[in-house]
N, C-alpha and C positions, 0 to 999 in steps of 0.2 A: 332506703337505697343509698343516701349518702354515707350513713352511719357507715355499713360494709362497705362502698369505694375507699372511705378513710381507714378500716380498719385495716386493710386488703394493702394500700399502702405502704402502713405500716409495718405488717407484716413482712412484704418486701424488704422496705427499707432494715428491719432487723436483720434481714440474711445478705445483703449485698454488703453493707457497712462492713460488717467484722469478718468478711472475705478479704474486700479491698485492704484491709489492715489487715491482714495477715499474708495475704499476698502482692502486695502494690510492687514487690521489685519484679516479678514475673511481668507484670506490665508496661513497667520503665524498660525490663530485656525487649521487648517484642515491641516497643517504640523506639529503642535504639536502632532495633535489623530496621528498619522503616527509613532509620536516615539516609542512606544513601538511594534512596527513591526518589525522597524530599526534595533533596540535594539534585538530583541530574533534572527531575522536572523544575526545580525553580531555576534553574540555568542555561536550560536548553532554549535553542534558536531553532527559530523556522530551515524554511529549505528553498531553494530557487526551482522550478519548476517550468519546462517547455516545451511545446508539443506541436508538429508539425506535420501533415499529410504529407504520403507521395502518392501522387494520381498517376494510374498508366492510362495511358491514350494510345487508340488502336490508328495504324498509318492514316491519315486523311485522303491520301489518293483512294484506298478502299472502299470512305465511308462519304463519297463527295464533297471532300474538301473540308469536313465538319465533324472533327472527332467524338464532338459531346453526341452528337447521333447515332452511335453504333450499336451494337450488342454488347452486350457486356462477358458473354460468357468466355470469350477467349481471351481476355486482357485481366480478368480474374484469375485463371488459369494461370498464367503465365505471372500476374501479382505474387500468386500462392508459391510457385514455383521459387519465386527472388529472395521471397520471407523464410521459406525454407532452407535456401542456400544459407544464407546471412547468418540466422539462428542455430542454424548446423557447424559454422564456424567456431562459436562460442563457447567458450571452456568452461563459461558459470552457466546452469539453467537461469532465462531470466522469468520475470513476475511480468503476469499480464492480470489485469483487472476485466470485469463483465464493462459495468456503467461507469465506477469508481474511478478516478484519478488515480496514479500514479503515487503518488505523494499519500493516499488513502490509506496504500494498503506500512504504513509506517516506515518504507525506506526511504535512508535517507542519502544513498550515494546511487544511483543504477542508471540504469534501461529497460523500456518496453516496446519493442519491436514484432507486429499483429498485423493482421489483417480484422477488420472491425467483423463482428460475427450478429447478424443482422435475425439469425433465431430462436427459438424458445429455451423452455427448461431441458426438452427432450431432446431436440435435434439442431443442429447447428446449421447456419445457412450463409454463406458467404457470397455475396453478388454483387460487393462495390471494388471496381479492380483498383482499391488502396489500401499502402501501407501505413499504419500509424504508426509515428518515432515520438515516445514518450522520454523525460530523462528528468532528472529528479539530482540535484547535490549542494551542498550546502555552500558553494562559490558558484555566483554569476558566470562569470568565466570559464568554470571548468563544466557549465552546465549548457553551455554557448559553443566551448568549440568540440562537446562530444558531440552535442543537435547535429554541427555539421561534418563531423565525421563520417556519425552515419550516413547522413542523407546523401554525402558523395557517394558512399562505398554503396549504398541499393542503387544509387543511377550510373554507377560503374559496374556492379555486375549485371543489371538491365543489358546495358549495353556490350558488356562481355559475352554475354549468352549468345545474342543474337549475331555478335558479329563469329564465334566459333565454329555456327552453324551455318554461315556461308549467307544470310541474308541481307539480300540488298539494300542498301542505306533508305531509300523512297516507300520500303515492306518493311520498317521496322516499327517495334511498339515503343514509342517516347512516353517521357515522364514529366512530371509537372508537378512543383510543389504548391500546399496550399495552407496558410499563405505563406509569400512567396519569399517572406523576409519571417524566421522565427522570431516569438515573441515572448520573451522571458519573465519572469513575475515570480514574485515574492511570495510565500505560501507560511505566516506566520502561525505560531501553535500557540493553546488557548491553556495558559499556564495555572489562572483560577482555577478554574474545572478540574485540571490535572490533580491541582494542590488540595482542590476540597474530595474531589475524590479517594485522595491517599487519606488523606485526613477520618473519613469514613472508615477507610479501610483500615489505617492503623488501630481505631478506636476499638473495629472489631475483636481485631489479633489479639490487643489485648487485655479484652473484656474473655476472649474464650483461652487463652494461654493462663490468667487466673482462677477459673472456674476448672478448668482440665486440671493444671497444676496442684489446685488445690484436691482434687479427688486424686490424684496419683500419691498426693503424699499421704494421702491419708489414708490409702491402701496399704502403702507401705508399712505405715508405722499399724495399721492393724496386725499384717503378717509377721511382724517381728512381735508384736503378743503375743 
């Protein structure tokens, strides 16, 4: 058995050897295109990352004085209703994620403005009356004061809606953030993994750019026989 694993080898090695030398630049081409891959993943920065509820709370005069006690169904309603205006504003489609952060699905400037969706593969079930305000950019700052742009503009048209339709300030549905100060945080990317992954992959490109390469030429020069 060893004899043939050695022999089996070798034979290998006969046919890979006087490929690679005859084509090794095809390989240097297809590890060239690879560098600027190299290059953004060994350069690239993380992202700042912050995420903030907005709770709707149904009037306390309604629910005895104790919002957290109420039903949920009409403060949902009227949630769906906010997420819908807001998202209807927006000139870019934005990204929502299932369980995934934010930051997961690879952007690195945006917003995720949802209602959490609480059911299966099949059907979706929505029964928490909040909005979740995701936001994702590569400055602290500009990831702090988008946080709170939106969260004014959902408790400004909460509050627009209700006052349009003529409802008494003591009948109205409030909102409440959670928590109550966003909290911003660092989301650094894992540049090894990145770098041995390309590394994999360029080895691939071009182990098969001189196996292809080399059967194209050698088509070629058969049909010119």
């Amino acid at each position: 058995m060893f004899v043939r694993l050695k022999s089996g080898l070798s034979t290998r090695d006969s046919i890979i050897r006087p490929l690679i030398l005859r084509r090794w630049y095809l390989g240097v081409v297809a590890l060239l295109l690879m560098l600027p891959f190299f290059y953004g993943a060994a350069t690239s920065t993380g992202v700042y990352y912050s995420k903030m509820n907005v709770v709707f709370l149904p009037p306390p005069s309604k629910v005895g004085g104790n919002a957290l006690k109420s039903e949920a169904v009409t403060t949902v309603m009227f949630a769906a209703i906010i997420e819908r205006h807001f998202n209807g504003q927006g000139v870019v489609q934005q990204l929502r994620t299932v369980d995934a952060p934010l930051y997961g699905t690879g952007l690195r400037s945006g917003y995720s403005v949802y209602l959490p969706n609480s059911g299966g593969q099949w059907r979706m079930n929505f029964n928490d009356p909040v909005i979740v305000v995701e936001v994702v950019s590569p400055e602290r700052a500009t990831a702090e004061s988008e946080m709170s742009r939106i969260v004014n503009q959902l408790e400004g048209l909460a509050s627009a809606q209700q006052e349009s339709l003529g409802i008494a300030a003591d009948a109205r549905i409030t909102t409440e953030t959670s928590p109550i100060q966003p909290t911003t945080q660092y989301v650094g990317n894992r540049k090894t993994r990145a770098l041995g992954s390309l590394a994999l992959l360029g080895a691939g490109l071009a182990s098969a750019s001189m196996v292809l390469g080399d059967k194209f030429i050698n088509k070629l020069r058969n049909i010119r026989k």
